[in-house]
N, C-alpha and C positions, 0 to 999 in steps of 0.2 A: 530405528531404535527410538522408545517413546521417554518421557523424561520420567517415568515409573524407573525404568531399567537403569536411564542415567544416574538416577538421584541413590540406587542399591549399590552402583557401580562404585559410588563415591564414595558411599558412607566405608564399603570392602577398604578402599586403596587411601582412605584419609588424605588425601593429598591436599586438602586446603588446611590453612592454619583458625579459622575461624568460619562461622556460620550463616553471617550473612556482611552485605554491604551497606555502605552508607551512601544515598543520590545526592549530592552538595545542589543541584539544580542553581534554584537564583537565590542560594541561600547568602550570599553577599551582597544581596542588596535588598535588606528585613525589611524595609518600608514599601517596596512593594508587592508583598506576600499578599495582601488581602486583595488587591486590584489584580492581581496575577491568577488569582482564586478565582475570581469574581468573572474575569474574562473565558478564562479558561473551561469552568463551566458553564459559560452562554454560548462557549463552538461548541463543545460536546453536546448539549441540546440540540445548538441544530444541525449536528452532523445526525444524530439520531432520527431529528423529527423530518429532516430534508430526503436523507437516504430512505427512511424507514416509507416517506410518502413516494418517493419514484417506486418500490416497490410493491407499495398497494395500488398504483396507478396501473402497472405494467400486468401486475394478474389480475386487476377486474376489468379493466378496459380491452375490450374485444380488437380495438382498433391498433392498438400495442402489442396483441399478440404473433410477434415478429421474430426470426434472429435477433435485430439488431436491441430489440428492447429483452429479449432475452439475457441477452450479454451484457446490459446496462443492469438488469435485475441483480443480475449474483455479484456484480461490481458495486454495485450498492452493499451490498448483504455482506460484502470483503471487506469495503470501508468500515463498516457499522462495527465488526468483529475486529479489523485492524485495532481502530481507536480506542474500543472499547478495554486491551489490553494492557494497554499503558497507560490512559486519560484518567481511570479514577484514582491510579497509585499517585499521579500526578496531584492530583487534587489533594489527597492525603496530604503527601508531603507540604505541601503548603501552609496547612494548618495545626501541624503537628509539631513539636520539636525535634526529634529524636525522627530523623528522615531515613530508617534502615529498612532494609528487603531482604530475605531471607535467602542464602544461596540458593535453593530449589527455585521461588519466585521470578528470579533475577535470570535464572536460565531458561525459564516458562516466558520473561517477557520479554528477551532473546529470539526463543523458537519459534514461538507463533508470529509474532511482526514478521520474520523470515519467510515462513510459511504463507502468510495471510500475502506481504509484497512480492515474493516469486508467482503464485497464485496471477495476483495483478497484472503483473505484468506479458506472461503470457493470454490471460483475457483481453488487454488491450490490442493483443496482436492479432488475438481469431477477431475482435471488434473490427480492425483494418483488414483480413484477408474478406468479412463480411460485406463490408465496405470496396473493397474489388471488384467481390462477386457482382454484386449488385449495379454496379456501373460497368464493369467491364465485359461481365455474359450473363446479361439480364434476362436473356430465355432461357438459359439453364438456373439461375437463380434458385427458384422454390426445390431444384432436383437436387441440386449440390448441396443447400445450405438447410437439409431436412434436419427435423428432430432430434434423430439418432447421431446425427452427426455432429450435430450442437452441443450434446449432450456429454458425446464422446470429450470431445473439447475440454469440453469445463472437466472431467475426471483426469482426462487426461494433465490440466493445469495441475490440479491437487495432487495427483498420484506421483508426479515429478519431483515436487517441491519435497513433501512430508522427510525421503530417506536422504537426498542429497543433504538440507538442514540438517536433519536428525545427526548425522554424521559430523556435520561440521561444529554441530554444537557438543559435543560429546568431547572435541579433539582440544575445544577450548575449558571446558569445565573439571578435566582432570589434571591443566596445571597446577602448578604451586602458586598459591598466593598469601604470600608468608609476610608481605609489610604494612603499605598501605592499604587501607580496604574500604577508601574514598572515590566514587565513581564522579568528577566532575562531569554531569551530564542530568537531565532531567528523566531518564530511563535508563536501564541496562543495554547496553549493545556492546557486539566485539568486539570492536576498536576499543573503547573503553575496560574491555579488563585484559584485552591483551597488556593494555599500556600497567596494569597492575600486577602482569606475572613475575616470579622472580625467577624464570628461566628461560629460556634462549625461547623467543616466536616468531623468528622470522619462517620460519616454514609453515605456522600459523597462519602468518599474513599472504603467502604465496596462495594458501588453500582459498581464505577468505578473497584474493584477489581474482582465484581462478571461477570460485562460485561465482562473485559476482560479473566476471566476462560472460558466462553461460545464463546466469539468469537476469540480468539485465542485457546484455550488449545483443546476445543473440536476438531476442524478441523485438530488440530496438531494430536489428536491422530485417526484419522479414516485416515491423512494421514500414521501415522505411523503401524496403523495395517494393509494397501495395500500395504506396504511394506515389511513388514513382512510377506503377504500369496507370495510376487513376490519372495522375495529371499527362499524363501524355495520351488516353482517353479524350479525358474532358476537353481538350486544347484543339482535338480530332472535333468535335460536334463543333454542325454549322448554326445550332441555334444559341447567340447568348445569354436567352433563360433557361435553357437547358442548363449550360454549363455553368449559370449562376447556383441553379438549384443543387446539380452535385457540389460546388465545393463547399455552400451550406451545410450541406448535409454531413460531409467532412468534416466543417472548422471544430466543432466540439470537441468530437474525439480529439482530434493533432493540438488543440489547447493542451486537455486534461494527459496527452502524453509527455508536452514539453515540462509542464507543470513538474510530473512526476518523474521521470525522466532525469532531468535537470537537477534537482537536488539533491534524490538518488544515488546517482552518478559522483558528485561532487563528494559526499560524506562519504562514499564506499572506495570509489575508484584513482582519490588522490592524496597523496601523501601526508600523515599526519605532521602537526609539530607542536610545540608548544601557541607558537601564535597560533593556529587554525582550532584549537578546543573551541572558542568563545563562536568561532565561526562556525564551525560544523552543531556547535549544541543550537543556535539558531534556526540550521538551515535541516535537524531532525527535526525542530519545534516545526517546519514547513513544512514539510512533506509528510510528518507524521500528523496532525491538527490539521495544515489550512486544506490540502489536496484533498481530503475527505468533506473539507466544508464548500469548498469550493466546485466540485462535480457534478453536487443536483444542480446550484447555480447556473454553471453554465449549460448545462443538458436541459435547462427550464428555460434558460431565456435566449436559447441559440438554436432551440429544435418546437417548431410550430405543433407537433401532432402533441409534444408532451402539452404544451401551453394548454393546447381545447381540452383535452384530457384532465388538468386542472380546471378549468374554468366548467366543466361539466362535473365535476366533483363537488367545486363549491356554489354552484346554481344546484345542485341536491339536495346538497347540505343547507341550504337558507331555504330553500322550498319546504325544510323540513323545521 
């Protein structure tokens, strides 16, 4: 179901009392609005200009034409699309007074982060079964982890994501939200307008809990059992630069999953309460902002082929 059909659904059954929402963000503390602005849009930059350049590294450079930079590509292009959903309403509201988002927006910047991090997260998994392959039956390597089957992967990530969301966001935008209509958080997310319905969500929460076992926990653990067949691989080779070079080639990915992972997990998977608001609105500012800024980083400065691959970009660029 697309938020076309959501938003017809709504307007039929009226069930909200008003039209849009208000984002409070770090609107209690005015003095730092401008320095919050001012930060804010310098990760968006370089999430844009970091991600946007692994991505033109990985289709013009011959030598990155791989799975593994394959899977880095659209993982870029996820981030870039993630942050780009929520960072400039972000910005807005900072400089604006009147911090409101319209129901329809507010369910848009809902579904896609939903879509864009389920996405994610099963791309870090095929990144780790890739990561298997590749160490564990490296003569079948190039047969198993062809084209079509990369390909498949990545639609298969999207095609998953789009209805289970669609779904789930639909189940929350037709309650009643008849009082308050103040979203303590710097973006729209479930947890946040559950906490504004004025009718019974714990079966809300049960759903939103059950999505996220399926689209976080499962990928976490088919990441973590290709990890568990590499290191008991790697610990098998009798040469220690051997096994120095796979878990190199490793530590990036198993970073950028603990990173996302980690936060992820915490905001989705644990129980809200009044004290955890100020802590969960931080640790979305995490995982929605820094994991996207922090990705090219460490895929630049933890994996050698991207580095020459840069440093042969900008010896072109200055030759020129």
């Amino acid at each position: 179901m697309n938020l076309k059909e959501v938003a017809s659904l709504l307007k039929k059954e009226n069930h909200t009392a008003f039209s849009e929402f208000i984002l409070l963000g770090y609107s209690d503390a005015p003095n730092l609005q401008v320095l919050l602005f001012a930060i804010f849009l310098f990760i968006y930059a370089d999430i844009i200009l970091g991600n946007g350049l692994i991505i033109y590294i990985t289709l013009t450079d011959p030598a990155l034409h791989t799975p593994m930079y394959f899977f880095l590509r659209n993982l870029s292009f996820v981030e870039i699309c993630y942050t780009s959903v929520t960072l400039p309403k972000m910005l807005e509201n900072l400089v604006v007074e009147k911090r409101s988002i319209s129901f329809l927006d507010c369910a848009a910047q809902i579904y896609f982060p939903l879509v864009l991090g389920g996405t994610e997260c099963l791309l870090l998994a095929a990144m780790a079964y890739d990561r298997y392959v590749a160490i564990c039956n490296p003569l079948h390597y190039v047969l198993i982890m062809n084209k079509q089957f990369c390909s498949a992967l990545i639609t298969l990530s999207v095609s998953v994501n789009v209805p289970i969301h669609g779904g789930q966001i639909y189940l929350v935008v037709v309650l009643p939200f008849c009082g308050s209509h103040e979203i303590n958080n710097l973006f729209c997310d479930i947890p946040s307008l559950l906490d504004l319905a004025c009718a019974d969500t714990n079966m809300n929460r049960l759903i939103v809990f059950a999505v996220a076992i399926f689209v976080l926990i499962i990928p976490f653990f088919l990441i973590l059992a290709s990890y568990l067949r590499i290191i008991s691989a790697v610990l098998k080779m009798s040469s220690a630069e051997s096994q120095k070079k796979a878990f190199v080639t490793c530590s990036s990915h198993l970073i950028v999953v603990l990173l996302f992972y980690g936060s992820a997990s915490i905001v989705y998977l644990t129980p809200r309460s009044k004290e955890s608001v100020s802590i969960n609105k931080l640790l979305s500012v995490f995982y929605i902002i820094l994991v996207p800024l922090f990705n090219p980083i460490i895929y630049t400065l933890r994996n050698r082929e991207v580095k020459a691959s840069l440093q042969k970009l900008f010896r072109i660029s200055n030759a020129k």
